[in-house]
N, C-alpha and C positions, 0 to 999 in steps of 0.2 A: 731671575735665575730660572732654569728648565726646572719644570716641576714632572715627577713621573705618575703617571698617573694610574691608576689603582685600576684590577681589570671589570670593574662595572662601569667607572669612566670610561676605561676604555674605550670599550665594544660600546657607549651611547656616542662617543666620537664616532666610532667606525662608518655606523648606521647613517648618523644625521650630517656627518662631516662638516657639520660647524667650525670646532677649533681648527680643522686641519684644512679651510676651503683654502683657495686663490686671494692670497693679503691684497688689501685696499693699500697699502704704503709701505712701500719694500723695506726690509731690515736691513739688506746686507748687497754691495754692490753688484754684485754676479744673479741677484734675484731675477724670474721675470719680468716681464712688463704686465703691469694690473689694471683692471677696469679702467678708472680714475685714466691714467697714464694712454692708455689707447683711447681716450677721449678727446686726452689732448692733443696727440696724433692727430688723430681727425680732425680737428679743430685748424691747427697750423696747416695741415695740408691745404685744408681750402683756403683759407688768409693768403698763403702763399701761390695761389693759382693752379697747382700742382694737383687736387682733386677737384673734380667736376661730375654731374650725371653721365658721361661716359667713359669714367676712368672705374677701372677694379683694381683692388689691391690683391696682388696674388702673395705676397709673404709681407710680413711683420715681427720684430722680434727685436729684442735686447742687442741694442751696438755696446760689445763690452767696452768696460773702461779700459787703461794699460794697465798690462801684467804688473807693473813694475808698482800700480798704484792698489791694486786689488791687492797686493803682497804687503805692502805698507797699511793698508786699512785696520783700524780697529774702531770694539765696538763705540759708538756714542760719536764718533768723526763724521762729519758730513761726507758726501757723495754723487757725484754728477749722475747724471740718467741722460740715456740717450737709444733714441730708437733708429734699425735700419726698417727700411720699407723699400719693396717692388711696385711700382707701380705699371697698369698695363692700358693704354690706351689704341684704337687702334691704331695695328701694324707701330707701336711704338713702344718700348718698354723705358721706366725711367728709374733708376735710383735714389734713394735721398737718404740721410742723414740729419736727423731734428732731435736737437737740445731741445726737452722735454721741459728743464728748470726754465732756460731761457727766451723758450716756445719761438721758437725760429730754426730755418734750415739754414743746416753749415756747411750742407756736399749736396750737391745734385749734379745727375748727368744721363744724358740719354746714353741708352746702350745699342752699337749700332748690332743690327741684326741677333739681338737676347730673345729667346723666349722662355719665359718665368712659368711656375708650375700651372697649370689649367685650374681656374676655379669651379667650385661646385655651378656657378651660375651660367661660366660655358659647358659644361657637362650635359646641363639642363637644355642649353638654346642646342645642343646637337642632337640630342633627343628629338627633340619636337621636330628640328632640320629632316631626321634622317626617316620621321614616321610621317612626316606631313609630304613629301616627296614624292609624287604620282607616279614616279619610275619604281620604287621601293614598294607602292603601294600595287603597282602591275605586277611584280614580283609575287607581291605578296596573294596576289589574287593566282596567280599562275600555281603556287601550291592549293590552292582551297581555302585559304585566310581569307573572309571577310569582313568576322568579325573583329575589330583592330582593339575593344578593349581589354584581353587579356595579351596584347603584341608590346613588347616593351624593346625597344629599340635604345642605341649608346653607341659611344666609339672612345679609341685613346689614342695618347699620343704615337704613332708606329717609329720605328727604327728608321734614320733616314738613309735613302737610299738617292742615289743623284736622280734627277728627274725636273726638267725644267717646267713640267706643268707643277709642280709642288712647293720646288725651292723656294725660300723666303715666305711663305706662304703659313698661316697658324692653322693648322690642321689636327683632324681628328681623324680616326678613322675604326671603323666598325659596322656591324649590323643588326639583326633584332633575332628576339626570342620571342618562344610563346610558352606562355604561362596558363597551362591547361591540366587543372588537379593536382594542384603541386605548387608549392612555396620556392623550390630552390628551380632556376632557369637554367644552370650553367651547362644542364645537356639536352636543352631545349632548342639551343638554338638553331637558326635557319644556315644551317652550311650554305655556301655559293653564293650569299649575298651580301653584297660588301659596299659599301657610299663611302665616298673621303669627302668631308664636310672641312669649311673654312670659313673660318670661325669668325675673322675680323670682315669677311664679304657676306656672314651671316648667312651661306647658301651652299646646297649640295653641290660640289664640283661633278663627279663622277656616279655613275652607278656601274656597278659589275655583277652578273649574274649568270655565274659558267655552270648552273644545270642544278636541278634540285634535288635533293636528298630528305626524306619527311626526319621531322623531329626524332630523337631517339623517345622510346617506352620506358618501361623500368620504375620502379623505385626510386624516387632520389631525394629524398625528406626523410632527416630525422629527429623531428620533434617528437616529443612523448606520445603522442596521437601516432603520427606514421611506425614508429617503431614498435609500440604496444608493449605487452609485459614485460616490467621489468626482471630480471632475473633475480634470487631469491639474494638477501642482502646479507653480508656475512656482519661477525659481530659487530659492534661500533668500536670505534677508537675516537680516545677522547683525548684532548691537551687542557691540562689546567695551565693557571697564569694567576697564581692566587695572591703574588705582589704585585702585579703588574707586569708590564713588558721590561725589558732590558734595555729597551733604547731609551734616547732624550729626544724630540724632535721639538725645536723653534722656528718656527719658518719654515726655511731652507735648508736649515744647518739638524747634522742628527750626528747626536754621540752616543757609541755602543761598544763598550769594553775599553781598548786600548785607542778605537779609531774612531776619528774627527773627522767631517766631510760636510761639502755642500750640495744640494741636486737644485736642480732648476727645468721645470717642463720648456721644454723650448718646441714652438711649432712646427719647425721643419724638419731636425734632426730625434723630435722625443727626449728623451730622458739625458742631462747633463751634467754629469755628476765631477767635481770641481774642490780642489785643495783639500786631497786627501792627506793626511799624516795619522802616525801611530807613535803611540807614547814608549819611548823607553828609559825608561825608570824616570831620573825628571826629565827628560825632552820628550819633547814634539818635533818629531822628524817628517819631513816632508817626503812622499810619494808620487803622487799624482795631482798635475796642478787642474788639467781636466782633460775628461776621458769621454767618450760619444760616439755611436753610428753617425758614421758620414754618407755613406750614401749606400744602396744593395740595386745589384744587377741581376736578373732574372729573365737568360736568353732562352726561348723556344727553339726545338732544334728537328723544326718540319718545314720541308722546302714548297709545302705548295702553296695558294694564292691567297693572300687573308692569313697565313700563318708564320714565314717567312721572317716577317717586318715585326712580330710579336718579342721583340727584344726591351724588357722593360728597364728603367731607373727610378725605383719606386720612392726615393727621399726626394729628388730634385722633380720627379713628374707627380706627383701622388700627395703633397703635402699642403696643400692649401686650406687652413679651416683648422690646421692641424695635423700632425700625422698621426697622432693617438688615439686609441679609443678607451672609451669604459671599460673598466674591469667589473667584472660580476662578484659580487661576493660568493663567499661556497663553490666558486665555481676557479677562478682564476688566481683566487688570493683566500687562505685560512679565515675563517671565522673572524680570528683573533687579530688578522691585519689593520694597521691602520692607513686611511685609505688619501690620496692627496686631490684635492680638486685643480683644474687651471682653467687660463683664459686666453680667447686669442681675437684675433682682428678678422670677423666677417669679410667677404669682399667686397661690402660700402668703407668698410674699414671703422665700422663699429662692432665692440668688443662682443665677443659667444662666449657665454662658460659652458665651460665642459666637466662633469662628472667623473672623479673617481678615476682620474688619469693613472696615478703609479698606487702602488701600493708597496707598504713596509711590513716583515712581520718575521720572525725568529724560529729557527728548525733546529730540531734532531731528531732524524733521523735513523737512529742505529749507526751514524759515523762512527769513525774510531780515528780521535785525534791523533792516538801515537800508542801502542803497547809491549810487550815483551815478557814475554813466560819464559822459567826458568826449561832447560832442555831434561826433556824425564822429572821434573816439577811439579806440583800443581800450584806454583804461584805464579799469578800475573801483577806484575804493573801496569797499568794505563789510563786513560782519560778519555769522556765519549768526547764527542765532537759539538760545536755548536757554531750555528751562522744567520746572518743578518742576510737576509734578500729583501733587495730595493728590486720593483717590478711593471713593466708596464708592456701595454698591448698596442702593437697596430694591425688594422686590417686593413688591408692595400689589396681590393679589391676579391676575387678570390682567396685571397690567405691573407691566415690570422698570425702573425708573430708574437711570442711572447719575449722579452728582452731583459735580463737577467744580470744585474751587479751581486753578487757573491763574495761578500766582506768575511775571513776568517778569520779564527784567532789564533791561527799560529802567520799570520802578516800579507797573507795570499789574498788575492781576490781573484773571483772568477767570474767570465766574461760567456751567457750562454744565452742561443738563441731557439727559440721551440717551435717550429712551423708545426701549425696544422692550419685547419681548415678547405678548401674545396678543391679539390685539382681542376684546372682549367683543362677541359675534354673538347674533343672535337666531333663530330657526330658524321659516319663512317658506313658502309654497307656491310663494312666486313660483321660476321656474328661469331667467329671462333678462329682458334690463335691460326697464325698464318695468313688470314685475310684483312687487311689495309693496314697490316701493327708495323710497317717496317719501321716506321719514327715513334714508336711508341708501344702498347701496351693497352689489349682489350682487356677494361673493366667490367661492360654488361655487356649484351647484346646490342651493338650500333653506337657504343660507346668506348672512344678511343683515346689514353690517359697518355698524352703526348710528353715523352722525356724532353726537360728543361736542368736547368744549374741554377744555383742561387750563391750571390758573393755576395757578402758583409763588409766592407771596410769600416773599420775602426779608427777613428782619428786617437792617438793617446800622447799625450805632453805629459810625459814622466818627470819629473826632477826630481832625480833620488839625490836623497841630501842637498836639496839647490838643484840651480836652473841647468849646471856646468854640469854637463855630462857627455856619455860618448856611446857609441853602441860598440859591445865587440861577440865577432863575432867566434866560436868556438868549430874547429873543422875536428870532428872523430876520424881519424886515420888509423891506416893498419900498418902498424910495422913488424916488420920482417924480422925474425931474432935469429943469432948468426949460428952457424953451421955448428952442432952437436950438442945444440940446448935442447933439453928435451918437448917445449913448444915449440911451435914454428913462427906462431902470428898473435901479436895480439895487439889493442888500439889505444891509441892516447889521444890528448886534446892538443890540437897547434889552434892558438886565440892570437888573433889579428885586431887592432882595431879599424874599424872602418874611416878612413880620412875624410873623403868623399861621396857624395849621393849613389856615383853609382856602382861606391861600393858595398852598399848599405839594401842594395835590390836584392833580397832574395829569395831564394825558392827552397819550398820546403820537399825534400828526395829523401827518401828510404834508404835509399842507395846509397847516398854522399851524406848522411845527417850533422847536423849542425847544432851550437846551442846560440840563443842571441837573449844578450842580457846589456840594459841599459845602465854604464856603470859609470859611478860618479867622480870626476876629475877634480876634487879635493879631498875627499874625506874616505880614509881607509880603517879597516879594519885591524882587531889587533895584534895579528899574523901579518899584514904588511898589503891584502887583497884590495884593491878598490871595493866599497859597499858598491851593491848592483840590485838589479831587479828583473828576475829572467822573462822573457816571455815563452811562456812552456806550450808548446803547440799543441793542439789536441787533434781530435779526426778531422783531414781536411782534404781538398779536390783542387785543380788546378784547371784553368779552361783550357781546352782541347780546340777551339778556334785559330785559326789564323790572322796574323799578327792583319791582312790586309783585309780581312771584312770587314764592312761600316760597322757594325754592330760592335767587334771588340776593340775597334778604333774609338767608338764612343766610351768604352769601359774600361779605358788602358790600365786604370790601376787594377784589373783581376791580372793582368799576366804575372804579377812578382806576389807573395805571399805577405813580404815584409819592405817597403820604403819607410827613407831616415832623411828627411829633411830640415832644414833649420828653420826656427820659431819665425812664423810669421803669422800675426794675428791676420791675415786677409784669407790666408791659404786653411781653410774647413772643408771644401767639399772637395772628396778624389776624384769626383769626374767634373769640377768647374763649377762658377756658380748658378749656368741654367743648362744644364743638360738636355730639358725637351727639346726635342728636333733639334737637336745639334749634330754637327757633321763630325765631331771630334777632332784630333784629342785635345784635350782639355783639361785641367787637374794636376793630379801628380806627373802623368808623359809631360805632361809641358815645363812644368815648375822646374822639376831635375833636370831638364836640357842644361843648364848650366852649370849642373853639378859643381854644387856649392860645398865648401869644406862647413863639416859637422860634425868634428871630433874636439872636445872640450869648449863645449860653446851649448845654450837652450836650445835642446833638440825636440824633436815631434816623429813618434814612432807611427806607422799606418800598417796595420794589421787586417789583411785578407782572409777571413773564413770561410769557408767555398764548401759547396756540396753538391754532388751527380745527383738528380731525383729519377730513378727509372719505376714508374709507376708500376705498381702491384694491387691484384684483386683488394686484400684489405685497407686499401686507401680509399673506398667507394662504400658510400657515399659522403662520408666526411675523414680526415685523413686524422688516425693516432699522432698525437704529439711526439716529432722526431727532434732529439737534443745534440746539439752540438756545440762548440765553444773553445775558450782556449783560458789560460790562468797568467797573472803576476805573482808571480813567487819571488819570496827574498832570495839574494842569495850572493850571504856571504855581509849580508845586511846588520845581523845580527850576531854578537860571537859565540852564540849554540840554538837552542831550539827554542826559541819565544813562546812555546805553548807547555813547556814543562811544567808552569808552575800550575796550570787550570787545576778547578777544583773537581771534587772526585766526582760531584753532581752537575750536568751538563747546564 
């Protein structure tokens, strides 16, 4: 049985994360893959020819079981195990699928012209490529660099653009910094000098170098030391927890109030949180079978040479080793959080553990679940508020994401994403506004905070009450009221269901607004409504590219807010399964060509979060954490307010 554990236990789990590390032998079939199990991986890989000293593994991760068996499981039942894996030899990428129990492969296949996210260890060999390079190195003497050990040179995958010196080709592409009194590089760098390295010929193709511009100056470190006193500290605020926490956590599985769920660190997509339901009265009703970032697009939108092709897909290029990182106690997650460790496949394709990947822990905030004072009164009815954040971090390069499930207890969950961290700068002549800012926005002197967008796509497999459900969508309209009423206009709802995919694209307008709730095609409420689950939008952006540039041909799923496809476990990632140097489209553009019927049938919703970033002076030198997000709300789920009954103490 889950034992809760008292908050001196606690806080020695938090610390030492013992009880809470990466399990040696899974409990529950949706679990990751563990040490032991990425052993065996590597094991059968070489047995079966498939790993050798020139093959890297660029992904690894849990091949789930079927839905249909993961929903029949219970505890003390046996369970199959099974891993996918990329493999990347050169110029060759391969797939496979390996029965873990059975320690053999059951799928292999080459992928013709795939390539799989770049591991840390080409990262590495382009480094050295792009600094060992006597062209790069006459560059670098052409500014006054001779001494190369504070020159740190890199590249990534760029946006592909047609080019037959490149096509097919595994490419990086970038230049170098200098690292001169000063920890952070990112406005250090050598504008005008740019190598496209290739990767599987191990050699610089190209050097380019259209004229010199010195590093920018400035400030750009903010450690304790760079920043200096801190400001005076206001009082403390403190949280007791003198029964302990309010959750249960076994494993995987965490139960906290009314809601049941599973998480699962997964290395590509991060955090995987999977057969949600909440209890009403005796059931268990089914929510979310599993819910996840699928992939984020992160276009630069400055046309000159080295900046252009900066059009990034940080889940499918960015994820090798992991897409997560540590969370900092005190810093990223409460005191009183408990903290989760995982593990992942190296690119020999022996296992890394990683530290302190998500973290759990219980807020209130001053919410206000729900109240009501008498009018000219002075009584109030109401209830604070209280929530469960499950939380974890990726840093993809310059920016830090923090990623946010928000379990409440009136049945909502909320879906929030928090960038901060470094704006990628370009380094400029211009010193004051008007001079080089037309794509962008002067931070310091010679430092230029180039406007980008950032999209989220959400993969979410609803099944409110079951897998049979439908989306429908809600149009607000104005109607007109007839000649001598004393209004003239007012609006109602016309709710359609969506039949087809591509009636299920859409776009979130001001202008034409809409509601979209995923509702369930057996089980009604006891007014006669289908139970549903809205998705309630919150602040959002839409891309402003055109439909024929490479770039948002690679990212098709930012053009719609909202795709409604039907269940198909292959179909996870919205732009495809390798996105690097792909020519697009890929993903959701492709899947819905066929526009499949997906009304009363296991649907899969894909929700777009999108945001304009036009940089501003206080995003320099490290940028405030900006929140954004969207919500599942009942509705119509339950037949009054599920949180009425909370107690008067949060």
């Amino acid at each position: 049985m889950p034992v809760r554990l008292p908050l001196v236990a606690l806080a020695a789990a938090c610390l030492a994360a013992r009880p809470l590390a990466a399990q040696a032998v899974p409990g529950h079939p949706l679990d990751g893959l563990t040490s032991p199990e990425i052993w065996t991986l590597y094991e059968v890989l070489r047995e079966a020819g498939l790993k050798d000293s020139t093959t890297s593994v660029a992904e690894a991760g849990l091949h789930e079981p079927a839905k249909a068996d993961v929903l029949g499981w219970r505890p003390g039942k046996a369970f199959g195990r099974a891993a996918r894996v990329v493999l990347r030899r050169p110029r060759q990428t391969t797939e496979a699928i390996v029965d873990l129990h059975a320690r053999t492969v059951t799928a292999s296949r080459v992928v013709p012209g795939a390539q799989p996210t770049v591991t840390a260890d080409e990262y590495g060999a382009a480094s050295r490529l792009i600094k060992a390079d006597p062209r790069v190195r006459a560059a670098l003497a052409r500014r006054g660099i001779t001494d190369l050990t504070p020159v740190r040179c890199g590249g990534a995958p760029p946006a592909y653009f047609p080019d037959p010196r490149y096509d097919g080709r595994r490419i990086l592409r970038g230049g170098c910094r200098v690292r001169h009194r000063s920890y952070e590089t990112w406005s250090r760098q050598l504008e005008g000098l740019l190598a496209t390295v290739d990767l599987d010929a191990d050699s610089v193709l190209d050097v380019q170098d259209t004229g010199t511009i010195p590093p920018a100056g400035g400030e750009v470190d903010f450690d304790a030391e760079a920043v200096g006193a801190a400001r005076a500290a206001l009082p403390p605020i403190e949280t007791s927890l003198p029964q302990g926490a309010g959750f249960r956590l076994e494993g995987g599985q965490v139960a906290w109030d009314r809601w049941r769920f599973h998480l699962r660190l997964d290395p590509r997509v991060g955090l995987v949180v999977s057969l949600a339901t909440i209890a009403d009265g005796p059931r268990e009703r089914s929510v979310l079978y599993q819910g996840h970032l699928s992939e984020i697009f992160v276009p630069y939108q400055d046309s000159t040479t080295g900046w252009y092709d900066r059009t990034f897909l940080d889940v499918g290029e960015y994820s090798a080793e992991g897409i997560l990182e540590p969370l900092e106690p005190g810093v990223d997650c409460p005191a009183w959080a408990a903290f989760l460790d995982g593990v992942a496949a190296d690119a020999d394709g022996l296992p890394l553990r990683r530290r302190r990947l998500a973290c759990l822990f219980e807020r209130t905030v001053g919410q206000v679940a729900w109240r009501h004072g008498d009018d000219g009164g002075d009584r109030v009815d109401g209830r604070p508020a209280r929530e469960l954040v499950v939380r974890t971090n990726a840093t993809v390069g310059n920016y830090d994401y923090l990623f946010d499930w928000v379990f409440r207890r009136d049945g909502s969950i909320g879906v929030q994403v928090g960038a901060t961290g470094i704006l990628e700068v370009r380094v400029v002549q211009g010193t004051r506004a008007g001079q080089d800012d037309r794509h962008g926005r002067l931070l310091d002197r010679n430092v230029l905070g180039v406007n980008h967008d950032h999209f989220f796509s959400y993969r979410l497999d609803l099944d409110v009450d079951g897998p049979s459900n439908a989306l429908a969508v809600g149009r607000l309209v104005r109607e007109t009221l007839p000649a001598g009423h004393p209004r003239r206009s007012l609006w109602r709802v016309e709710e359609s269901l969506a039949r087809r995919e591509s009636e299920a694209q859409r776009d979130m307008d001001m202008h034409r607004p809409e509601t979209w709730r995923v509702v369930s095609s057996t089980a009604t409420g006891p007014l006669g409504y289908p139970t549903s689950y809205e998705i309630g939008q919150g602040h959002n952006a839409m891309t402003l590219m055109s439909d024929d540039d490479w770039p948002q041909r690679r990212a098709g799923f930012s053009r719609h807010t909202l795709w409604v496809t039907p269940y198909r476990p292959a179909e996870r990632f919205a732009a495809g399964d390798y996105p690097t140097l792909s020519t697009g489209p890929e993903g959701l553009p492709t899947w819905t060509r066929a526009d499949r019927a997906i009304a009363g049938t296991d649907i899969v919703a894909w929700y777009t979060l999108g945001f304009h970033h036009v940089p501003r002076a206080e995003d320099w030198p490290v940028m405030p954490t900006a929140w954004h997000g969207f919500e599942l709300r009942p509705f119509d789920f339950f037949p009054r307010n599920p949180a009425l009954d909370l107690p008067a103490q949060p």
